[in-house]
C-alpha positions as a Markdown table, in Angstrom:
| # | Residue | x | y | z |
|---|---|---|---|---|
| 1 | Unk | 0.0 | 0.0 | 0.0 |
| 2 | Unk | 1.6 | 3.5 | -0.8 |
| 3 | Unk | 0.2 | 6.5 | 0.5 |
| 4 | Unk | 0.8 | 10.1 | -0.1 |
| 5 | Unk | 0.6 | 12.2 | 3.4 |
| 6 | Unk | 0.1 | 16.3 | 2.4 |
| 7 | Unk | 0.0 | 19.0 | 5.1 |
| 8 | Unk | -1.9 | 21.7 | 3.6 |
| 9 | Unk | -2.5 | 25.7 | 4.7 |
| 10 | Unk | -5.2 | 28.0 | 3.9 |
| 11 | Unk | -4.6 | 30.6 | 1.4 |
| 12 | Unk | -4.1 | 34.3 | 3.0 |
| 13 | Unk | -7.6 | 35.9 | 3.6 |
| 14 | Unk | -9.4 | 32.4 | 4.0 |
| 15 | Unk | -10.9 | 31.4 | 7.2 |
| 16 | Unk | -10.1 | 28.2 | 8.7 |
| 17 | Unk | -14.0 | 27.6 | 8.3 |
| 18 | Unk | -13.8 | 29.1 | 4.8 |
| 19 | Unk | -10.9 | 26.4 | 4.4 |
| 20 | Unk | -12.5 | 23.1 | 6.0 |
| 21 | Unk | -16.3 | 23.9 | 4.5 |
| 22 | Unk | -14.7 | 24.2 | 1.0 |
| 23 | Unk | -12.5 | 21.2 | 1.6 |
| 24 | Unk | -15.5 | 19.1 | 2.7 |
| 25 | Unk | -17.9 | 20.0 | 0.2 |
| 26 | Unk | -16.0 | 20.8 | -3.1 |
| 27 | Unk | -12.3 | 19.4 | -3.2 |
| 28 | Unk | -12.7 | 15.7 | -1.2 |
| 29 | Unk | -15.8 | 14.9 | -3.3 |
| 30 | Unk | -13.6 | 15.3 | -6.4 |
| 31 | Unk | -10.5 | 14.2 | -5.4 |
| 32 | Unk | -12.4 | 11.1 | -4.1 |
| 33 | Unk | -13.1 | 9.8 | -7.9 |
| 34 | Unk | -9.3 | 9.9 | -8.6 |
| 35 | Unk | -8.4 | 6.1 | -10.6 |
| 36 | Unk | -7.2 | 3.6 | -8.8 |
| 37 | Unk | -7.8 | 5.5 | -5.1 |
| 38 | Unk | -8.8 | 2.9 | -2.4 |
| 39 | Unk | -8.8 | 5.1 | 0.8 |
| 40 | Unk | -9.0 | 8.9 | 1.5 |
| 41 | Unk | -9.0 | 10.9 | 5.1 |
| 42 | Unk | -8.8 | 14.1 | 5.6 |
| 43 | Unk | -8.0 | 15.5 | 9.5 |
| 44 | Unk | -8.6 | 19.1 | 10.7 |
| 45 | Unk | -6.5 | 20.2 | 13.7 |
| 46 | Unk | -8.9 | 20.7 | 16.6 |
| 47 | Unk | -6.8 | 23.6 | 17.8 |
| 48 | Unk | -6.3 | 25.2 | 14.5 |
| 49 | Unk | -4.4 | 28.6 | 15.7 |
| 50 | Unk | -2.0 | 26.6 | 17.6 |
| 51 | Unk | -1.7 | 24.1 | 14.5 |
| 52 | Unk | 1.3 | 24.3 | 11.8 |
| 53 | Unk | -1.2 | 23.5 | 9.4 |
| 54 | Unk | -4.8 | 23.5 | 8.6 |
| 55 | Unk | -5.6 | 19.9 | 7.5 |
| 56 | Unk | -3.5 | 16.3 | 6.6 |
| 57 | Unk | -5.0 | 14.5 | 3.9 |
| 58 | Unk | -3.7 | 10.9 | 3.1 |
| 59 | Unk | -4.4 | 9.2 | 0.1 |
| 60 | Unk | -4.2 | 5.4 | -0.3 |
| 61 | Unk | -3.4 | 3.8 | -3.6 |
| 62 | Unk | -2.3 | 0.3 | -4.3 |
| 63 | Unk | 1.2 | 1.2 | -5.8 |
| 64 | Unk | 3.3 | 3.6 | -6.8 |
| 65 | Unk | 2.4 | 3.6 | -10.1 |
| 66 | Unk | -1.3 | 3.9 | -9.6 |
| 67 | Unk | -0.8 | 7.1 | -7.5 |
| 68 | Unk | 1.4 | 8.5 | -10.1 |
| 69 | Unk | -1.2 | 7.5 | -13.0 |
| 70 | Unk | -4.3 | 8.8 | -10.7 |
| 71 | Unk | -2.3 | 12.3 | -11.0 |
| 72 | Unk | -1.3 | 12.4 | -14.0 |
| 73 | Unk | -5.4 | 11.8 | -15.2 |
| 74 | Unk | -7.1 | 14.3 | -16.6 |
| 75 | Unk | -8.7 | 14.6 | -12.8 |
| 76 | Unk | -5.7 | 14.1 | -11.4 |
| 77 | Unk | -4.7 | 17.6 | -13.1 |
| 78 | Unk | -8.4 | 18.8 | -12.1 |
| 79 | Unk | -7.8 | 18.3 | -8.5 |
| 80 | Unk | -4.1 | 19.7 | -8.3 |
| 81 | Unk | -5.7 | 22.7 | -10.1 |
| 82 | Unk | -8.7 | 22.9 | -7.8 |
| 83 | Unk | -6.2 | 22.6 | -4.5 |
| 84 | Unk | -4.8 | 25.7 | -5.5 |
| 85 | Unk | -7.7 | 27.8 | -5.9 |
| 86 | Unk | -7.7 | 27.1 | -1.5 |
| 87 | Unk | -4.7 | 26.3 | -0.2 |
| 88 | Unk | -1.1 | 27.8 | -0.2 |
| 89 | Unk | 0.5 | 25.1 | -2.6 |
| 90 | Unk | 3.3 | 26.1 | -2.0 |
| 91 | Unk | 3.4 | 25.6 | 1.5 |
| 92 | Unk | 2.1 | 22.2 | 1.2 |
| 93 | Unk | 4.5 | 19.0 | 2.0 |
| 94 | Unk | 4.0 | 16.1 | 0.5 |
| 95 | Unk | 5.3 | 12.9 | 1.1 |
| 96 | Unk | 4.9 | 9.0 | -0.3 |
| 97 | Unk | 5.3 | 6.6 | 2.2 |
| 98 | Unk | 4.7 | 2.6 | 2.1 |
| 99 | Unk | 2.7 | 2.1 | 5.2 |
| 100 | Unk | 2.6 | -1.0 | 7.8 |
| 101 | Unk | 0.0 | -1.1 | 9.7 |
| 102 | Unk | 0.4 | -2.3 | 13.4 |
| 103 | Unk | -3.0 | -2.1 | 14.8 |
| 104 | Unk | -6.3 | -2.2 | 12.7 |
């Protein structure tokens, strides 16, 4: 199982609730439909002002490959595009991690 972990901030002159409502109701639903995706969670920090960042999502894909081919869709280009519109992209870190799971 890969999975890509991105921090993400709000854009200056967005609310965190301006933030989380848009990320909820516009860009999950769409990036839900990527190919190939098999599990998607988003977290909000409870504590937001005292928070580095304003939400993790982590996106679960089979492989490698499969991620990379989910982005490189025509809605993989629509929800890279529509992340930006909210969030400070370039303050976002990303990383792909292959994840173990201990306890489920």
């Amino acid at each position: 199982m890969t999975k890509l972990a991105i921090t993400l901030r709000r854009r200056e002159g967005t609310s965190f609730e301006e933030f989380r409502e848009y990320y909820r109701e516009e860009h999950a639903p769409l990036a839900a439909d990527l190919p190939g995706l098999e599990r998607y969670a988003v977290s909000f920090p409870s504590d937001p002002e005292s928070a580095s960042y304003d939400a993790l999502a982590e996106l679960y894909f089979p492989d490698g490959e499969t991620m990379a081919a989910a982005f490189d869709s025509d809605l993989g280009r629509e929800v890279t595009t529509d992340a930006e519109t909210f969030a400070d992209m370039d303050a976002a870190e990303r990383v792909v991690l292959e994840e173990d799971v201990v306890v489920d």
